[in-house]
Structures are given as C-alpha cells and as structure tokens.
N, C-alpha and C positions, 0 to 999 in steps of 0.2 A: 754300775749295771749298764750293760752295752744298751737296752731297751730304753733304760732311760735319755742316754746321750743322742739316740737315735729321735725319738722325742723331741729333744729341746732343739733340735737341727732344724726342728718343722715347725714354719711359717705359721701353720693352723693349729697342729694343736696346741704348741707353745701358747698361741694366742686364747685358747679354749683356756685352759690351766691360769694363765695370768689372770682372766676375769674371775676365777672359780670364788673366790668368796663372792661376789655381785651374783653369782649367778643361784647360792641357797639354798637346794633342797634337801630334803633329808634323803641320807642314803645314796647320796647321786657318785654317779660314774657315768668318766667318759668310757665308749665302749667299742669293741666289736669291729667294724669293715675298718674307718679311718686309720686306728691302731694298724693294724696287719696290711693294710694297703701302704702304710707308712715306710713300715720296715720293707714292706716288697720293693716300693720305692730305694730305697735307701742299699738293698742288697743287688738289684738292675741297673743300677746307676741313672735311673729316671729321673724327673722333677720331682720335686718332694710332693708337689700336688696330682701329680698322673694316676687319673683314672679315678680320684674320687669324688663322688655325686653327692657327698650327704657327710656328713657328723653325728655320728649318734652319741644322746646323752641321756641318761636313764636317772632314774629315780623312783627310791618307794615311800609313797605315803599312802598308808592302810585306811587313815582319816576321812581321806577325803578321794574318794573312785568317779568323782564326776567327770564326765566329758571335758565339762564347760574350765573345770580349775585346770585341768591339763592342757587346755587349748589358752589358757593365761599365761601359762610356766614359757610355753612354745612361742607365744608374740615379746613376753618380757624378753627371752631368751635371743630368740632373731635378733632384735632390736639393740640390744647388748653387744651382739657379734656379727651385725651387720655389714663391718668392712672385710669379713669372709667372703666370698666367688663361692662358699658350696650352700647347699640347705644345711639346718640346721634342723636338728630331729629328736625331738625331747619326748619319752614316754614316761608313765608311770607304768612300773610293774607292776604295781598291786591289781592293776586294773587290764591288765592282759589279756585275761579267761574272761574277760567280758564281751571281747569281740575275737578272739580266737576262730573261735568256732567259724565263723562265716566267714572268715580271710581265709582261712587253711583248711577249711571243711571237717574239724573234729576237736570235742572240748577238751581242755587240758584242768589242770587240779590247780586253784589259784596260789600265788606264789608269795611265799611269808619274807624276803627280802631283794634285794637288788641280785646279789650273789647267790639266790637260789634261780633266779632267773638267765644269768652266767649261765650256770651250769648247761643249761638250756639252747646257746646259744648252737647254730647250723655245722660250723668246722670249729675244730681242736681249735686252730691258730689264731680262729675271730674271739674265741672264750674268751674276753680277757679286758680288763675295766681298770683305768686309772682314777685315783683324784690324788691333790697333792698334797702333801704333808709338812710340817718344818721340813723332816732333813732329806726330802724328796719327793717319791712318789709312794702309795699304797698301792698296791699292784696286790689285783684276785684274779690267778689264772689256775681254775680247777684241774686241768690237764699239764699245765706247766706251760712251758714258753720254748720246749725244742720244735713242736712243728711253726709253730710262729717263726723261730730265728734262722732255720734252716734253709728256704723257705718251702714248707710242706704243706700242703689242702690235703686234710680229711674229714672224712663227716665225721660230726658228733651225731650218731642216732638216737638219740636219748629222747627226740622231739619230732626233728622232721623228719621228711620224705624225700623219696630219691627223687621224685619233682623239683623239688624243690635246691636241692643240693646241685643237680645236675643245671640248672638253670645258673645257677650261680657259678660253676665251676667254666660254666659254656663261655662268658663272659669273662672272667678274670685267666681264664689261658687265652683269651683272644689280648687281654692287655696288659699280661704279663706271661708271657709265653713261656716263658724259661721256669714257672712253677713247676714242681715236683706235683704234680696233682693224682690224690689216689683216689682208681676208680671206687663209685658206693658197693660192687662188691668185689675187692680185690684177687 
C-alpha cells in the first residue's frame, strides 16, 4: 500500500505508531492534517516535516466525557512523544458536541465512534485515521484515498463551513502550492 510506505518514510508518524500500544485508548487513531500533509510532503519533494504544526490523535470513550480524563490522555501522551518538534493533539470524540457549539457557533449530534467522527472531518483527503495492526495498518478512509494521493483538497461539507474550509485551504496553498485545491463552490 503506497500510503502505508509513505508513512513509514516519516520521522513522526513512524515514531506515533511505534509507541501505539503505550499510548491505549480505546478506539484511537491517528488522524487527519499530519496523514495528508505527509503525503503532500512526500508527493512535493519537501521534508517529511514541512508545514506541520500538530499531530492529531483521537479516541472514543463514551465512559468517561470529562474535560479533566482528556486533558490526562493529552499530558501522558506529550510526555510519551516528547522528543517530537510538533504538538501533539489528543481528543476524545465522544465528547466533541460538548464544546462544538462555542468553537464553531452551532451544535452538532454527539458521535457514537472514532470513525463516525472521520466521517466528519473538513477535506476528503484529511478523512483518514490510521492505527497499526500485526500485518500493517488499519486504515478508515470514508471517501477513500484518491484525493489524498493525488494530491487534491476538497471540502467534505458534511460538518463545516466555508469559514472554515477556506481558512484552511488559504494556508496549505500558501505551503504547498502545487495542491490541486477545489474551490467550496466549484
């Protein structure tokens, strides 16, 4: 799988994936910007690190929606993968639609897995959640993996706004320029 080769070529997430059992949640994947900034990386002939600010890792536990255990997952986690140069960015999904509303200004329907949350995510290309398996990776990419391999930005409208979309795309054609980026209304 070219996705996965592309992967193991990188410093970071290699290094995310090796700790994956120390790091135990249920449900968890790696997610979204790092993934597809990867490959961007990798299809521009960039550093494998250009341009990304953050590591996102998710997980859902329905158990337990406290601030307080999320912001424990997020210090054990740092901590763990400390000799990374990015933030490291640990949510629970179950607990989304709890502060939705006042980060994005409107409530969304709470989310009954990691991969309902996927679904969710801003572009096609960022959909997309690893963790590792014996004989590789488990890979949930709802929309598949051509605008990701291609490399193609589109919104997934399914959640956000063209705020928001547009903010993002303003920044990723500024640091990868040679994206195919389609406008939010084509």
């Amino acid at each position: 799988m070219k996705l996965q080769a592309i992967i193991s070529d990188s410093p970071l997430l290699s290094t995310v994936l090796d700790h994956w059992d120390r790091i135990g949640m249920p449900d968890a994947r790696l997610v979204a910007g790092a993934i597809a900034q990867t490959v961007w990386n990798h299809a521009f002939g960039f550093a494998h690190d250009h341009g990304i600010n953050d590591i996102d890792i998710v997980y859902f536990d329905g158990n337990d929606l406290s601030e307080s255990a999320e912001a424990d997952h997020s210090a054990r986690i740092r901590g763990l993968l400390s000799n990374l140069p990015v933030w490291i960015d640990v949510k629970n999904q179950a607990r989304v639609h709890i502060w939705y509303k006042e980060k994005f200004g409107h409530s969304i329907t709470p989310y009954t897995s990691t991969d309902e949350a996927i679904t969710t995510f801003p572009t096609t290309a960022a959909a997309v959640g690893i963790r590792p398996v014996d004989n590789g990776l488990d890979l949930f990419a709802p929309y598949g993996l051509k605008d990701l391999l291609a490399p193609v930005v589109r919104a997934n409208k399914k959640q956000i706004t063209r705020e928001i979309y547009e903010k993002k795309i303003a920044r990723w054609g500024t640091l990868w320029p040679d994206l195919e980026i389609i406008a939010w209304d084509p």
